[in-house]
N, C-alpha and C positions, 0 to 999 in steps of 0.2 A: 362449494367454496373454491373460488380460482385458487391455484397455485401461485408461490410467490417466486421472485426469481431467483431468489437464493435456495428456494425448493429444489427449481428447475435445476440451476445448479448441481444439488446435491447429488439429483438423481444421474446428474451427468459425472457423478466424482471430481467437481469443481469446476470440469470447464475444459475446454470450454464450448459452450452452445453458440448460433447464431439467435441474435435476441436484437431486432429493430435493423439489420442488417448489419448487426456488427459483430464481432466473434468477443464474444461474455467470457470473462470468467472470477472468481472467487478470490484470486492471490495470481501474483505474476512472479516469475523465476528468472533469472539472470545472471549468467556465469561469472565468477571472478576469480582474481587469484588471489591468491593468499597475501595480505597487509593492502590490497586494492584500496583505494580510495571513491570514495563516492558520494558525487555532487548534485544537491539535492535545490529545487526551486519551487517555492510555495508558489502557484500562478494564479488561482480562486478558489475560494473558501465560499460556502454560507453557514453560519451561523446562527439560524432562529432559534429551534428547539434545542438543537443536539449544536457539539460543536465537533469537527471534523478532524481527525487525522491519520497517521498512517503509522503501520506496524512491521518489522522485519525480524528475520533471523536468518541468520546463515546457519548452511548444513543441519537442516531440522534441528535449531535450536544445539548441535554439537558446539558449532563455531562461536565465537563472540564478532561484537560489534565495539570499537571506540570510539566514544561521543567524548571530545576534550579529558581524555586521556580516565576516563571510567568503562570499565570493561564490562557491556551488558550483553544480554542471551539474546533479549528479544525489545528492545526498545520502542517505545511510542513517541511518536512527533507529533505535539496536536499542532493543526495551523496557527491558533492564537497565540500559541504562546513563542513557536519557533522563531526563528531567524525567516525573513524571508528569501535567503539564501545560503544553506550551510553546507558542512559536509563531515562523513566519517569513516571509518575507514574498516574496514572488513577482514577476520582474521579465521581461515578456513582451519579446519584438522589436516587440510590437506591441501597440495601445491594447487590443484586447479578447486574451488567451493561451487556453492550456488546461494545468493540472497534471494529470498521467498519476501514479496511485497503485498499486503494489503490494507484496506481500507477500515480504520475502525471509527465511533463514534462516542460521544457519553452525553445525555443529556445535561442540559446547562443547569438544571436543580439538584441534578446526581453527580456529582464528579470522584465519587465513592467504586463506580463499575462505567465498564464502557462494557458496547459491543460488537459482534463483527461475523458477517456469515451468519445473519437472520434477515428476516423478512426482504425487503427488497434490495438488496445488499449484491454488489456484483462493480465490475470493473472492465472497461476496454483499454488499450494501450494503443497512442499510434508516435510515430517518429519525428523530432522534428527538423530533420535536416542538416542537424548539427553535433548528431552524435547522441542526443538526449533521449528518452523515454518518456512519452508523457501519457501520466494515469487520469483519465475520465473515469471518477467514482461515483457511488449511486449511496447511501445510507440505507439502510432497512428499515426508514420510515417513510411515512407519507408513500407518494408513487415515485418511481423511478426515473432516476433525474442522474444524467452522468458526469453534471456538472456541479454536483454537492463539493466534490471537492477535485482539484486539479491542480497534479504537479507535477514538476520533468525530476527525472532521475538519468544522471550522465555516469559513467564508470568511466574514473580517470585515467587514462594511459600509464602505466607507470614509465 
């Protein structure tokens, strides 16, 4: 039985590997400071089976995040339902944190469980010029598609 990418992944301890010439990995990291702000752009979505979003925490889940003044650990953004452009704002234990980003999914019959880091499940990240981050994600179904879902993430200046 092939391995899947998020196998490959695992055996790599997340990431990241080269996978199609691109440097893979499972969750993407990003330093902030502490009440940072962070400006989020939904850019493509598909939605057939599963529908698409993305998941974070700061400081392995120590930190919180506020999404319109609710203080969560580890919040989910699916693309359907969000903003096509919002933002929140990031609140470390400490003066400099770190937001840990990835990919998760839930099928569109089940919206009881998602999942994240199975089957072909993985992430590239490239720049876009403007200061943004943009996530090329893959779902862990079907085959590996890095365009299941795609969005920029900018960390606002304070």
């Amino acid at each position: 039985m092939a391995i899947t990418l998020a196998g490959m992944l695992a055996e790599a301890k997340g990431g990241p590997i080269i996978y199609q010439g691109r440097s893979v990995m499972l969750s993407y990291k990003i330093p902030i400071n502490n009440g940072q702000e962070i400006v989020v752009e939904m850019l493509k979505y598909k939605n057939d089976t599963v529908e698409q979003g993305f998941e974070a925490s700061v400081d392995q889940r120590k930190g919180v995040i506020d999404v319109n003044g609710q203080k969560l650990i580890a919040p989910i953004f699916w693309a359907v339902t969000a903003p096509k452009k919002f933002s929140f704002k990031c609140y470390s234990a400490k003066i400099v944190g770190i937001i840990n980003i990835w990919n998760v999914w839930r099928h569109v019959n089940n919206k009881d469980s998602y999942d994240a880091w199975i089957g072909h499940a993985g992430l590239y990240v490239t720049e876009d010029g403007n200061g943004a981050v943009v996530f090329h994600c893959s779902s862990g179904v079907h085959q590996v598609d890095f365009e299941d879902l795609v969005f920029s993430v900018k960390v606002k200046q304070n």
